[in-house]
Backbone bond lengths (Angstrom), bond angles and torsions (degrees), N, CA, C in turn:
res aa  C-N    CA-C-N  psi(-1)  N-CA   C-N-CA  omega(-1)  CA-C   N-CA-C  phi
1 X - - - 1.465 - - 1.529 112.03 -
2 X 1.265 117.59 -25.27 1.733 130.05 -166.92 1.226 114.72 52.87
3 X 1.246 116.00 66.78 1.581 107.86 -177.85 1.931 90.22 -92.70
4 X 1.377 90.77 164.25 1.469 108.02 155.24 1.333 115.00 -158.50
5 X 1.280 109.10 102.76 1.743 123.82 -161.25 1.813 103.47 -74.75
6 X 1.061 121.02 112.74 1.684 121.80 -177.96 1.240 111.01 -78.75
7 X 1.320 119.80 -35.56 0.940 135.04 -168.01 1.893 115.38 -66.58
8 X 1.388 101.66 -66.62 1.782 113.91 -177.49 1.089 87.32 -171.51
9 X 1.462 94.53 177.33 1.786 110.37 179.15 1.553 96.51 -159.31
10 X 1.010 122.75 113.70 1.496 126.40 159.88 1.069 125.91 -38.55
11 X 1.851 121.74 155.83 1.479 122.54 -171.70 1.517 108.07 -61.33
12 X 1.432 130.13 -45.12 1.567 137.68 156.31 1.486 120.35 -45.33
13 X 1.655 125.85 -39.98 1.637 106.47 155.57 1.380 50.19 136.91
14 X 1.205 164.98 172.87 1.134 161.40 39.37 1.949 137.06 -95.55
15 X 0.486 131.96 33.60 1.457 156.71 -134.74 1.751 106.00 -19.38
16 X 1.588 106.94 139.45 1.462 129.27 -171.10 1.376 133.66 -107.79
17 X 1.257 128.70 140.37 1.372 129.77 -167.82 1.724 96.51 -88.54
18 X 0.890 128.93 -178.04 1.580 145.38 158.25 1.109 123.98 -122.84
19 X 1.639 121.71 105.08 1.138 121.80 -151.64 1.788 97.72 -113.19
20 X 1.427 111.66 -177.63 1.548 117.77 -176.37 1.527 103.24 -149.69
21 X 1.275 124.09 140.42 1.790 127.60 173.48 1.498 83.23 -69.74
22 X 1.426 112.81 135.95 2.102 98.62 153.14 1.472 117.26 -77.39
23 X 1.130 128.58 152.41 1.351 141.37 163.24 1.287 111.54 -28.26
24 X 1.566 120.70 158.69 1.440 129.88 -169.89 1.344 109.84 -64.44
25 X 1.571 132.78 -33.80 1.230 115.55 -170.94 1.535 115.94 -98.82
26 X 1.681 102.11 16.32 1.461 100.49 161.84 1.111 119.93 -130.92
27 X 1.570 115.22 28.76 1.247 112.40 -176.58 1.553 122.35 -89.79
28 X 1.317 107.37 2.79 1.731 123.85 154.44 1.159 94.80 -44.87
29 X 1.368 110.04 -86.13 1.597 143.53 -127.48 2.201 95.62 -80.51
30 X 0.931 91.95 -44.75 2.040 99.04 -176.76 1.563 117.37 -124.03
31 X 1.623 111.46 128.95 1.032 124.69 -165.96 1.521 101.36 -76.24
32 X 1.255 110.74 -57.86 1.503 129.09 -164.60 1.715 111.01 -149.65
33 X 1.333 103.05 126.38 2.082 100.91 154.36 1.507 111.05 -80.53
34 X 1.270 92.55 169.39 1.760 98.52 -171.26 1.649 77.48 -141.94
35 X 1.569 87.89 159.21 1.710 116.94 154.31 1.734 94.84 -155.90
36 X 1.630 95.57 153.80 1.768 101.48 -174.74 1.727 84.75 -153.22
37 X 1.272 91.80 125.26 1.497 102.09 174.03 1.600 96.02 -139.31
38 X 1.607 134.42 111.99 0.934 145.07 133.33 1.426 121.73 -102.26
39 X 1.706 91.77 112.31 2.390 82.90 175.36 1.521 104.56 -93.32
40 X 0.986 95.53 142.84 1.422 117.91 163.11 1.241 118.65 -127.88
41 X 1.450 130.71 -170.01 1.374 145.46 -171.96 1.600 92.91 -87.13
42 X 1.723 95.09 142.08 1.659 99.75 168.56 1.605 133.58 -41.94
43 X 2.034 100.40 -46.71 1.609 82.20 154.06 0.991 136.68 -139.20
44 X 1.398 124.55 76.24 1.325 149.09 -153.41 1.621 81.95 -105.04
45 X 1.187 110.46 130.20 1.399 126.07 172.53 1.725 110.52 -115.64
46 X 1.143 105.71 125.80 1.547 120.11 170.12 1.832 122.60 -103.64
47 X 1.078 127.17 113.48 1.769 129.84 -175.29 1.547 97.01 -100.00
48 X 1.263 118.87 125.37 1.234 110.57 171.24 1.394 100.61 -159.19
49 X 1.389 127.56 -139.82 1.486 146.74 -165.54 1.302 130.98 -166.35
50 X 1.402 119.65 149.60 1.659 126.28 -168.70 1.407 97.56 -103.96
51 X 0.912 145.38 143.54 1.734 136.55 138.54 1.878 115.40 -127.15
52 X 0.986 118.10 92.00 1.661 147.65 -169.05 1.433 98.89 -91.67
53 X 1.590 115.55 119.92 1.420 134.77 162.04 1.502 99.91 -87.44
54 X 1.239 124.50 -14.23 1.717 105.61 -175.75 1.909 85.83 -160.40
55 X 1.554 96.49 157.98 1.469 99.76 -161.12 1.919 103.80 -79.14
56 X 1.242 104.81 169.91 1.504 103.34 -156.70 2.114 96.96 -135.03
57 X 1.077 100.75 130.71 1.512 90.51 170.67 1.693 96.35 -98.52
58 X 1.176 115.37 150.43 1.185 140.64 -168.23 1.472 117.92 -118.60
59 X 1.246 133.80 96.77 1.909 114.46 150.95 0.980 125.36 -110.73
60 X 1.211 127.63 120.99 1.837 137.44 172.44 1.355 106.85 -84.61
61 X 1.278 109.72 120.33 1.445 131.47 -158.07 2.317 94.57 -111.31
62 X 1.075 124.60 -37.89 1.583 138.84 166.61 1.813 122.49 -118.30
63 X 1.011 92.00 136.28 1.177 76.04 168.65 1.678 125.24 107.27
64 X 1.605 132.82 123.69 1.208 132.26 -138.01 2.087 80.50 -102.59
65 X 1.173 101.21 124.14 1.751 96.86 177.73 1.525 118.81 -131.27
66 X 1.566 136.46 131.93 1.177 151.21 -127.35 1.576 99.78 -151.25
67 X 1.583 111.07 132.99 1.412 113.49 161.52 1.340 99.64 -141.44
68 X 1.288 92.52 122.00 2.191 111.16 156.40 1.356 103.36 -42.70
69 X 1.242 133.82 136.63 1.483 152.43 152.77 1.218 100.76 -141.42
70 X 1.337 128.45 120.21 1.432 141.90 125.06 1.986 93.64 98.70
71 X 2.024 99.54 36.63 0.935 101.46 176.46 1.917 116.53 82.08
72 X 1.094 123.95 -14.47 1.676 143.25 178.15 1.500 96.22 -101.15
73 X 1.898 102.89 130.04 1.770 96.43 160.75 1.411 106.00 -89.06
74 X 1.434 113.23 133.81 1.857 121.47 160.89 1.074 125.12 -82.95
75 X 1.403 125.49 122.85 1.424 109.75 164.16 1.706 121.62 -58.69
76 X 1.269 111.12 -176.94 1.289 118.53 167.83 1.207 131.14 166.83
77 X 1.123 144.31 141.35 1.700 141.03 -154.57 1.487 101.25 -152.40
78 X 1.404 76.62 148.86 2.038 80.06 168.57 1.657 108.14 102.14
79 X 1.484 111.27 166.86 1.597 111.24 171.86 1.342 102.05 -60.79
80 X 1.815 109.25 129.95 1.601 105.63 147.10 1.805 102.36 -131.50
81 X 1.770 85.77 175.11 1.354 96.14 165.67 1.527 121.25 -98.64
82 X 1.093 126.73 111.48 1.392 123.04 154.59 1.227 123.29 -67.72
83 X 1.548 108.09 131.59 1.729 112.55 170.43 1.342 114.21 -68.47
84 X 1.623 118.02 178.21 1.309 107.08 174.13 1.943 107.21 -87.82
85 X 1.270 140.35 158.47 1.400 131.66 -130.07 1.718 74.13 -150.26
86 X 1.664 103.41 130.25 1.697 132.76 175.28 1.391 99.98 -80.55
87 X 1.519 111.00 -28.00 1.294 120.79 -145.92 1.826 125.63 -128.42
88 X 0.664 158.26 158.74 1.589 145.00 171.45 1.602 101.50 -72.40
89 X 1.680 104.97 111.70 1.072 98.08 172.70 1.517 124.74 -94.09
90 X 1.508 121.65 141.99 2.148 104.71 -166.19 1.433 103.64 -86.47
91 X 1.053 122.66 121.01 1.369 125.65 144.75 1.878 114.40 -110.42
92 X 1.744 87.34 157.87 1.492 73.92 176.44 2.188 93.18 -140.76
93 X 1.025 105.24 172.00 1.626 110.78 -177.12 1.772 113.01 -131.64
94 X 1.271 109.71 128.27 1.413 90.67 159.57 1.824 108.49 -132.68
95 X 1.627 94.32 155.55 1.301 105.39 -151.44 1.361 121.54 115.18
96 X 1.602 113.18 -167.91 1.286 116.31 149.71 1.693 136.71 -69.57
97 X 1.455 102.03 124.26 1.388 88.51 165.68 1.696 155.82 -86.78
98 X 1.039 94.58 117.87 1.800 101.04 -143.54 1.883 106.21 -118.88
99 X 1.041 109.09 104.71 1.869 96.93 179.95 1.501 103.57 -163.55
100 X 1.495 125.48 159.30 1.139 114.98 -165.01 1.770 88.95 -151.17
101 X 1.251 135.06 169.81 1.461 157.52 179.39 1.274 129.84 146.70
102 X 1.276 94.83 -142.36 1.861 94.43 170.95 1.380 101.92 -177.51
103 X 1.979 101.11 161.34 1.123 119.77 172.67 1.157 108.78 -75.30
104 X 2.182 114.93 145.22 1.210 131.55 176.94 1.414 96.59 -92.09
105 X 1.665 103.41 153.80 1.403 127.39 150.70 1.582 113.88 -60.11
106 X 1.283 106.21 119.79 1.818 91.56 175.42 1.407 101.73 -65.39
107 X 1.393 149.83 -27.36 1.450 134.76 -164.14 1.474 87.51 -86.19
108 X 0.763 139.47 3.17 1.844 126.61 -170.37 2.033 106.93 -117.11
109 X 1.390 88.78 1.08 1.569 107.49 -171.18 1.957 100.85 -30.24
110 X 1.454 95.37 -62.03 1.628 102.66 -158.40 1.537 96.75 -74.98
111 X 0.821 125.71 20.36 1.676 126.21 174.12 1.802 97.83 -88.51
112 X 1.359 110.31 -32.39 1.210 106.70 -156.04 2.007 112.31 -118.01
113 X 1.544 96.01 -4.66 1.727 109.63 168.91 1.350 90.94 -169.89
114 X 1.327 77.41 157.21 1.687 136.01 -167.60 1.863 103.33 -66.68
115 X 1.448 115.63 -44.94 1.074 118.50 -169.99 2.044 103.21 -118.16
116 X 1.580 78.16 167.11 1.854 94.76 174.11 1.833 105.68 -46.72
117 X 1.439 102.61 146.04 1.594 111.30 172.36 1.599 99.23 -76.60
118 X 1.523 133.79 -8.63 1.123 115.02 159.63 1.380 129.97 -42.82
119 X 1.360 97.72 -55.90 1.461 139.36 -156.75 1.911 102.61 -67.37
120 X 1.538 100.12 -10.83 1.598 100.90 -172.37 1.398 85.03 -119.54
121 X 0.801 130.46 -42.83 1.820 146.76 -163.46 1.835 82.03 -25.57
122 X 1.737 118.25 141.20 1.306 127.49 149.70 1.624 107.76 73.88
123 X 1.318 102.82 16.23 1.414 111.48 169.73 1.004 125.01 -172.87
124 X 1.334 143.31 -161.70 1.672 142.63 -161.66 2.099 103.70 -148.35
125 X 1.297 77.13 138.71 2.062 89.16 165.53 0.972 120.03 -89.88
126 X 1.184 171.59 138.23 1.508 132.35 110.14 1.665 128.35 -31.60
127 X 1.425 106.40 144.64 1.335 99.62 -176.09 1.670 113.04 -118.80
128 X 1.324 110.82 127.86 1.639 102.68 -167.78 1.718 94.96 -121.36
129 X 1.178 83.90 -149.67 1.551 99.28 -176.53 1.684 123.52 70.30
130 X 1.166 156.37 -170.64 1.582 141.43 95.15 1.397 106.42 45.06
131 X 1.447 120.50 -101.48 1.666 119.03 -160.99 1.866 102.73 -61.73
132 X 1.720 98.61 -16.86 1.971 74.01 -167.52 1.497 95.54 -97.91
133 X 1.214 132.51 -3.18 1.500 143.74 163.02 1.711 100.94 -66.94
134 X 1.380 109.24 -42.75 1.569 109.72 169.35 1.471 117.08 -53.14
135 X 1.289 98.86 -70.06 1.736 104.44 179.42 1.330 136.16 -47.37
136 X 1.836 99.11 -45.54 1.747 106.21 154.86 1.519 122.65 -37.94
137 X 1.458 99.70 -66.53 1.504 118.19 166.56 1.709 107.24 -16.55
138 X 1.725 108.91 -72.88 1.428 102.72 -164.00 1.550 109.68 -87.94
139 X 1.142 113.30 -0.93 1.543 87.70 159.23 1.944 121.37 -132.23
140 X 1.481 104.09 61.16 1.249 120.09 -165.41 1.583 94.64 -90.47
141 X 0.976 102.92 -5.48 2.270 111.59 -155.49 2.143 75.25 -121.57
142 X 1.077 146.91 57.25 1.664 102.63 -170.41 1.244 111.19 -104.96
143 X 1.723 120.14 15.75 1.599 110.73 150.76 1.362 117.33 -68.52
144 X 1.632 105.22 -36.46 1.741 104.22 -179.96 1.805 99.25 -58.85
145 X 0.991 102.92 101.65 1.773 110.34 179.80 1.677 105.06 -65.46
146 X 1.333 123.69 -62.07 1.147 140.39 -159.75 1.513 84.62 -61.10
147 X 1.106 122.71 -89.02 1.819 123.73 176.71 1.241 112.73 -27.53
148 X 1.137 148.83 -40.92 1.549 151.57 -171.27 1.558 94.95 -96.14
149 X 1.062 143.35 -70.83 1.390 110.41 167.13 1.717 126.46 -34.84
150 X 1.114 137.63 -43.78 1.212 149.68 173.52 1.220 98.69 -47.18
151 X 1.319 114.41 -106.82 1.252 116.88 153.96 1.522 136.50 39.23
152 X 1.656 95.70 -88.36 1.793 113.44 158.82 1.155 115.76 -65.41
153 X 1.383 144.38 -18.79 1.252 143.42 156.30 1.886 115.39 -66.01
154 X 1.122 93.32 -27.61 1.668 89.11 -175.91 1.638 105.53 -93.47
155 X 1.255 113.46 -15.18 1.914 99.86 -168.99 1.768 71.96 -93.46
156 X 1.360 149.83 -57.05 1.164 150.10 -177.31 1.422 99.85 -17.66
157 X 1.186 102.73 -87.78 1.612 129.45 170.14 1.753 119.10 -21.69
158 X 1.086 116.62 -53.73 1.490 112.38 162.25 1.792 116.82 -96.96
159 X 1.211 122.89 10.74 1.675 122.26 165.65 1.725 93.54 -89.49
160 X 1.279 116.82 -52.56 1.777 92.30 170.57 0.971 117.68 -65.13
161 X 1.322 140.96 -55.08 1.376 128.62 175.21 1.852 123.74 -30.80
162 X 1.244 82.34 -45.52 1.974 89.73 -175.12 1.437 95.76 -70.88
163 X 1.159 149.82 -23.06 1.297 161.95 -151.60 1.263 123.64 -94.57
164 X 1.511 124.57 -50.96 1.426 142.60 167.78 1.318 103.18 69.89
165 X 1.153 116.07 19.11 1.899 104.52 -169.15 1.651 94.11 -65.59
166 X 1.642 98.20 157.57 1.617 113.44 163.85 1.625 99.28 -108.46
167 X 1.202 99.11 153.98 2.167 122.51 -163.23 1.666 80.14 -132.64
168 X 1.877 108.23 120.34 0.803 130.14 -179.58 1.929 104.30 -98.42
169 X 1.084 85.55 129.85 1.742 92.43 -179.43 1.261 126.34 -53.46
170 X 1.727 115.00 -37.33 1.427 127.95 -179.86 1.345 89.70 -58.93
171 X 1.628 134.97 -74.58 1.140 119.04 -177.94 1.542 144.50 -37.16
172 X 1.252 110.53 -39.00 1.677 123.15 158.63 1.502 114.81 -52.52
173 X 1.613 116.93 -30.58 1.835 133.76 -153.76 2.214 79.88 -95.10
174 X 1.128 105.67 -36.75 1.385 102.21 -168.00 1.838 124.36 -82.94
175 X 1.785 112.13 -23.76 0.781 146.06 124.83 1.412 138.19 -9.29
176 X 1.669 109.23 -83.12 1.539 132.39 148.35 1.611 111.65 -40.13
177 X 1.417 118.86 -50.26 1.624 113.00 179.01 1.093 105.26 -82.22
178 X 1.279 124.18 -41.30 2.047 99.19 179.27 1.393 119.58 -67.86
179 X 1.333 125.97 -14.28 1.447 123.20 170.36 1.725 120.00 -86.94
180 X 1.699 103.92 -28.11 1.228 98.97 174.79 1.629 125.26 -129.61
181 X 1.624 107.56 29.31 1.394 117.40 174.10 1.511 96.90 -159.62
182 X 1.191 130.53 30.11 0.991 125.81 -163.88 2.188 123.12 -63.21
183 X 1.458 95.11 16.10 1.430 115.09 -173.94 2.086 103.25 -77.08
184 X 1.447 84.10 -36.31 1.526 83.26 -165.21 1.900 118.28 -56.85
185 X 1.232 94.92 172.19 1.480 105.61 -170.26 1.976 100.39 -93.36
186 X 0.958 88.80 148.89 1.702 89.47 -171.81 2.033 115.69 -71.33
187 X 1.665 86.99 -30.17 1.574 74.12 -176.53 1.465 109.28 -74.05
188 X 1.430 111.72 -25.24 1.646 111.88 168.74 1.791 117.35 -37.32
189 X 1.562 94.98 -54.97 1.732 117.45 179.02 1.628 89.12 -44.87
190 X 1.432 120.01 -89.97 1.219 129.22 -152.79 1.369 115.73 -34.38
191 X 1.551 117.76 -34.79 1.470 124.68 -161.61 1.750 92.17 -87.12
192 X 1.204 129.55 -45.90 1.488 131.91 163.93 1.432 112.17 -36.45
193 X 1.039 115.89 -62.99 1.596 124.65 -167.60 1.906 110.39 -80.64
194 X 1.665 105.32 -11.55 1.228 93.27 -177.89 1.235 134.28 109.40
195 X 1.341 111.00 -2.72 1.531 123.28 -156.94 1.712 107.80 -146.12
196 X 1.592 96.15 145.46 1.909 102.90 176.35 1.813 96.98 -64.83
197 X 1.257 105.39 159.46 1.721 112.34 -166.81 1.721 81.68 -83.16
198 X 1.128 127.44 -34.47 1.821 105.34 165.34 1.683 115.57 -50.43
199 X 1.164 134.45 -60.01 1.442 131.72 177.03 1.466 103.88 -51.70
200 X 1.147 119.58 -20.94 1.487 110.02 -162.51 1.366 100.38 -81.45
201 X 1.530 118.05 -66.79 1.573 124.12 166.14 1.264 114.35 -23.13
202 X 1.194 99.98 -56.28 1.941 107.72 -168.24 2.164 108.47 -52.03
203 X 1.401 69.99 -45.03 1.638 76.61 -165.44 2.048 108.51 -76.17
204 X 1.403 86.09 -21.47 2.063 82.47 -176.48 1.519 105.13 -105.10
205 X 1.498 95.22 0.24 2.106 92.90 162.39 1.860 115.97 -73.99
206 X 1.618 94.80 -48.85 1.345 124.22 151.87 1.514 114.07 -4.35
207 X 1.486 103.53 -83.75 1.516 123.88 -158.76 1.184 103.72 -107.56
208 X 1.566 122.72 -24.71 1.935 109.05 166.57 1.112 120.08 -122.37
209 X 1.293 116.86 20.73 1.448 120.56 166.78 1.161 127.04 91.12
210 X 1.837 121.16 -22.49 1.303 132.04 -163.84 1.500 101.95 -139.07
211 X 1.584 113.15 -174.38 1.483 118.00 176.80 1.690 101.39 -78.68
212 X 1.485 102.74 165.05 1.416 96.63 147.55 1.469 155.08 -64.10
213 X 1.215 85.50 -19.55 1.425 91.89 171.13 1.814 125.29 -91.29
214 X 1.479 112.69 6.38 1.265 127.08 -158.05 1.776 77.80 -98.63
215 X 1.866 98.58 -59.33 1.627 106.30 -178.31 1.365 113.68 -2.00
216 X 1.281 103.79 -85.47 1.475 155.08 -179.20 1.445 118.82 -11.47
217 X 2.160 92.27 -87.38 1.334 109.32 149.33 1.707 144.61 -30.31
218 X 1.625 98.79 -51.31 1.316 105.75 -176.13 1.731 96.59 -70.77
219 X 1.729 106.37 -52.41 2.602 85.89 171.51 1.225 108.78 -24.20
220 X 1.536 93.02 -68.44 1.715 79.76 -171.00 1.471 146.46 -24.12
221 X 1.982 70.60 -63.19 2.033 74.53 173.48 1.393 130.01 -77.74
222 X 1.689 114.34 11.08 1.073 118.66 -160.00 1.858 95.04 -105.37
223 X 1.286 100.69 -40.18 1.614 112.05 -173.34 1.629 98.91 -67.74
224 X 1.445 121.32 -8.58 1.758 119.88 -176.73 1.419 109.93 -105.08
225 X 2.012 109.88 -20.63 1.037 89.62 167.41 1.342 120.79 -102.16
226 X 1.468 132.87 32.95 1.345 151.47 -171.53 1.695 87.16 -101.89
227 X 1.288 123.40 -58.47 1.504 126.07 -172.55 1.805 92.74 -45.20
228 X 1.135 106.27 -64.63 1.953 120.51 -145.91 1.972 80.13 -52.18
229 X 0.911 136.02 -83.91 1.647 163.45 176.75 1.586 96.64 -39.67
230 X 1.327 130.27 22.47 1.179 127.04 151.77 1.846 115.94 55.41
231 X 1.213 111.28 20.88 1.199 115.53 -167.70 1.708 116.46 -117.93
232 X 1.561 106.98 5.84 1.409 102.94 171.19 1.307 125.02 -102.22
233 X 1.716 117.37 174.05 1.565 82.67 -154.40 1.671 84.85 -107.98
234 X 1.614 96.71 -179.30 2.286 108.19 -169.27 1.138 103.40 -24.18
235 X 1.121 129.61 143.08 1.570 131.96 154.30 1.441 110.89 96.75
236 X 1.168 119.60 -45.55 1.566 111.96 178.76 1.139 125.87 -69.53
237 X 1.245 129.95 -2.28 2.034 124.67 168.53 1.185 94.83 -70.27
238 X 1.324 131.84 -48.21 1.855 119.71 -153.14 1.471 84.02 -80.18
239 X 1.235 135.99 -41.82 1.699 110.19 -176.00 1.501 132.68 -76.03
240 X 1.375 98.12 -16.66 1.748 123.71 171.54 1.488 91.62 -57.40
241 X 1.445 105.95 -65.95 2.065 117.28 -161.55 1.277 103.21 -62.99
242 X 1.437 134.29 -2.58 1.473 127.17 -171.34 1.514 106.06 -108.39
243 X 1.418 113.94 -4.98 1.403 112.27 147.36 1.375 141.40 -93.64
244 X 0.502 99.74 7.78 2.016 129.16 153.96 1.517 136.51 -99.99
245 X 1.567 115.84 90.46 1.052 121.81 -165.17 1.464 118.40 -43.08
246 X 1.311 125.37 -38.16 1.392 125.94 174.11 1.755 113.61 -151.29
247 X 1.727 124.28 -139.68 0.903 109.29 -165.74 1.533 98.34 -98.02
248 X 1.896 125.29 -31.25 1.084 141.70 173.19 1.377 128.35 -46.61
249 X 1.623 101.46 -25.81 1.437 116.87 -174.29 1.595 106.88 -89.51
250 X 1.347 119.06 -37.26 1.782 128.45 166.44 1.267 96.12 -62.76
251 X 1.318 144.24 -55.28 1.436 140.15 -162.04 1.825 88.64 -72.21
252 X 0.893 106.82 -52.06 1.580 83.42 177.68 1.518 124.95 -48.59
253 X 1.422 113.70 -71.60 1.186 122.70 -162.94 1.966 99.60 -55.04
254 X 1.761 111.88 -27.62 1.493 83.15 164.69 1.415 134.96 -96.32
255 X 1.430 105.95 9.03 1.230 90.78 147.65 1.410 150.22 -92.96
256 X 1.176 84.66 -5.78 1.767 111.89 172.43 1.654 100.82 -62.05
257 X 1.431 129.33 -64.21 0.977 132.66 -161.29 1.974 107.01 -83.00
258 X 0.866 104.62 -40.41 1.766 104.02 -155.08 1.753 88.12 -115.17
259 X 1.001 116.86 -23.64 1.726 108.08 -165.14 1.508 126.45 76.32
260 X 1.402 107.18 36.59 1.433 95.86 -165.43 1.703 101.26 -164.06
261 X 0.895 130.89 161.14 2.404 126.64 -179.32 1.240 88.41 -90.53
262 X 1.501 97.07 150.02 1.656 134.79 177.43 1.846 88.52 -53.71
263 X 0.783 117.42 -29.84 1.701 106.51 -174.98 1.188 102.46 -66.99
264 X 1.370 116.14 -84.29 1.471 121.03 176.68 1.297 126.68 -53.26
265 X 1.459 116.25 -1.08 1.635 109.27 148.27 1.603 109.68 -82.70
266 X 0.941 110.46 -33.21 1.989 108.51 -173.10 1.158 94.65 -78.14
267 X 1.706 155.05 11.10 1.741 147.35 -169.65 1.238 85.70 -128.10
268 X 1.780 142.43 -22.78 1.385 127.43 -138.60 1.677 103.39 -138.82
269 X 1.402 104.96 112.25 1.984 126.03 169.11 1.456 103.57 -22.16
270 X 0.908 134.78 115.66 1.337 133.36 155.44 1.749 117.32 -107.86
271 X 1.073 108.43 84.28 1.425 115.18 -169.17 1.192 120.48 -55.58
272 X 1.121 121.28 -45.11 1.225 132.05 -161.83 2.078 106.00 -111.15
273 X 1.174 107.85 -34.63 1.628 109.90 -178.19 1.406 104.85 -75.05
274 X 1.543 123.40 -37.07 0.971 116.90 -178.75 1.732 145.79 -71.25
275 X 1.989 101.28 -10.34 1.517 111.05 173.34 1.554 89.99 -87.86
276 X 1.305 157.13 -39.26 1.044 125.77 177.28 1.227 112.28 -72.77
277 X 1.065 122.32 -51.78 1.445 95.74 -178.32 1.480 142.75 -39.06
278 X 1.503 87.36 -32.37 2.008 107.82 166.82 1.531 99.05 -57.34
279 X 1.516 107.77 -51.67 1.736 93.28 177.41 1.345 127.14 -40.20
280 X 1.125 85.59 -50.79 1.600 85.44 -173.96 1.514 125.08 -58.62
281 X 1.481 104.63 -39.86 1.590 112.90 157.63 1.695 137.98 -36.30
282 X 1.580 68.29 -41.51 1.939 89.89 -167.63 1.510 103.85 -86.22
283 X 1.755 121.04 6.05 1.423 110.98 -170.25 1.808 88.44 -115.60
284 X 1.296 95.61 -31.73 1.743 90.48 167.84 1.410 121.88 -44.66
285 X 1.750 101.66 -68.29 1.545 110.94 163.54 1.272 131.46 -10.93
286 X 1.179 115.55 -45.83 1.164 149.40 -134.07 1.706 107.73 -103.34
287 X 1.390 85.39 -71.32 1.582 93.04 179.72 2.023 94.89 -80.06
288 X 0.916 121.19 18.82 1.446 106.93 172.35 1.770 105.48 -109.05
289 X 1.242 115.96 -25.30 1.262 142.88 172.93 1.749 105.93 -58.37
290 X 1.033 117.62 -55.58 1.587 134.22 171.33 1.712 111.61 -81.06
291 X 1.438 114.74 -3.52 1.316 93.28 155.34 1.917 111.64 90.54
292 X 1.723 103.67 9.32 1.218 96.94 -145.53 1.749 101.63 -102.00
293 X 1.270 124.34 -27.25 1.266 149.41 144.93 1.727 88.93 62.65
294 X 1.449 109.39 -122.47 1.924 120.32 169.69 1.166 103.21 -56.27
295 X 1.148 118.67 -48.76 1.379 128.51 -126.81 2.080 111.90 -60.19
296 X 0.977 91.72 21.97 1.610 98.11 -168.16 1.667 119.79 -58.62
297 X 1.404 128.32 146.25 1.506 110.47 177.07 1.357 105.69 -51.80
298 X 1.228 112.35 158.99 1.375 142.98 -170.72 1.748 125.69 -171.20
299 X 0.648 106.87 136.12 1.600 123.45 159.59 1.348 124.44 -105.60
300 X 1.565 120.10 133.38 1.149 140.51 -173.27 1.598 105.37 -78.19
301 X 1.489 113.38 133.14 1.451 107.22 174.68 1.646 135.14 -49.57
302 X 1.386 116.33 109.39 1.082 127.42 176.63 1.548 111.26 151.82
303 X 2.025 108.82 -17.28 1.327 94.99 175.12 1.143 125.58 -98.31
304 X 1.575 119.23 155.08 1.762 112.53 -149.40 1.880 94.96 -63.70
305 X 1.450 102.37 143.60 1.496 121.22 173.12 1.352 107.58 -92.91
306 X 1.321 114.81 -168.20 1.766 131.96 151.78 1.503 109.56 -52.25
307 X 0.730 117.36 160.30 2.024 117.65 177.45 1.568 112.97 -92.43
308 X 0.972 103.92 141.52 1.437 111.56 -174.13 1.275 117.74 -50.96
């Protein structure tokens, strides 16, 4: 294939993005930056898949890039937004692979579009205007790493500002449990956070695109397929595998999600599913490193939130 991953490469050979915590005053608003630099040959074509628990802005800086919808590959260039995805979404690249952004906060959603994360959920925008003239902007340089991180922090940095959105705490509190208790039952959630499990849906279809209970499910399967891909850290496979009643019930949920058995995901390259997914790892790390676990701001039911 000739890859040469710039970025990282996993203990399995698997090739890695380079990710960054953002700074304190955007750590509402952004989960994680990314950079992904794999070169390859001009036309070395790669088919693979996205699968996103929370929506992702995207810029491809090299590289000719394609997504199947409705069975048709699309072209497409430029910053977009990806929704967060129920499903394995196909993209494929030819060339080098080259793209840089970051994961959104679902409570910070409307900071960053106009419409419901439903409404993006299971697919991608392009983004023009102003902010996608912004984004070009910061990653026009995107070997200069140090500058292109910068960069995405500063057009970041003044799109909330121009924005004024308020980030409701229940949502951050709801957030925090689907990534790190994601076992619980939702009406449990709702009565915690304050709310009938109808407001609750309404409001986390809103900001993550899906039901709650999809939330939930897909951690799951996401924290099991971090185990299979060698990418979780001590201790978390035996607690991943203890949410799965047996071996039938993992073979389910991957085929539900990826289309394919936990075997033949642990034998099979995932080029493209696999640097986010490291993201996502590496933001766990991260926030476990800082101590930050539940413990997220919050408000107790009764103090005024964001508006419905």
């Amino acid at each position: 294939m000739g890859l040469n991953p710039r970025t990282g490469i996993s203990r399995d050979g698997h090739p890695l993005s380079l990710s960054r915590t953002p700074p304190g005053d955007l750590a509402r608003f952004v989960a994680r930056f990314f950079l992904l630099i794999i070169e390859r040959p001009d036309d070395a074509l790669v088919e693979s898949f996205l699968l996103h628990e929370a929506a992702y802005i995207r810029v491809p800086a090299i590289g000719r890039w394609e997504t199947q919808v409705a069975g048709r590959w699309t072209p497409y260039e430029g910053p977009m937004i990806f929704g967060a995805q129920r499903r394995r979404f196909p993209v494929r690249c030819t060339g080098p692979i080259v793209a840089a952004g970051f994961m959104l906060r679902p409570a910070a959603w409307f900071a960053f579009s106009d419409v419901p994360a439903h409404q993006v959920a299971d697919r991608l925008d392009p983004i023009d205007g102003a902010w996608g003239e912004a984004l070009r902007w910061a990653c026009e340089d995107i070997y200069q790493i140090e500058r292109t991180f910068e960069r995405l922090e500063q057009v970041v940095r003044e799109r909330v500002a121009g924005r004024g959105v308020t980030i409701d705490p229940a949502l951050e509190r709801f957030e925090a449990i689907s990534r790190l208790d994601p076992t619980r039952p939702v009406a449990d959630i709702a009565r915690e956070l304050g709310m009938i499990p109808r407001r609750l849906d309404r409001h986390v279809r809103a900001h993550f695109g899906h039901p709650p209970k999809m939330v939930l499910r897909r951690s799951r399967f996401l924290d099991m397929a971090a185990v299979l891909r060698g990418l979780s850290a001590a201790g978390d496979g035996e607690q991943a595998a203890l949410r799965f009643y047996d071996a039938s019930h993992l073979n389910r949920e991957f085929r539900l999600f990826l289309d394919i058995p936990p075997n033949r995901f642990r034998n099979t390259p995932t080029l493209l599913f696999t640097p986010g997914l490291e993201v996502r790892e590496q933001r766990k790390l991260a926030e476990a490193a800082a101590d930050d676990g539940l413990a997220l701001a919050w408000s107790p039911p009764g103090i005024p939130r964001a508006a419905e």
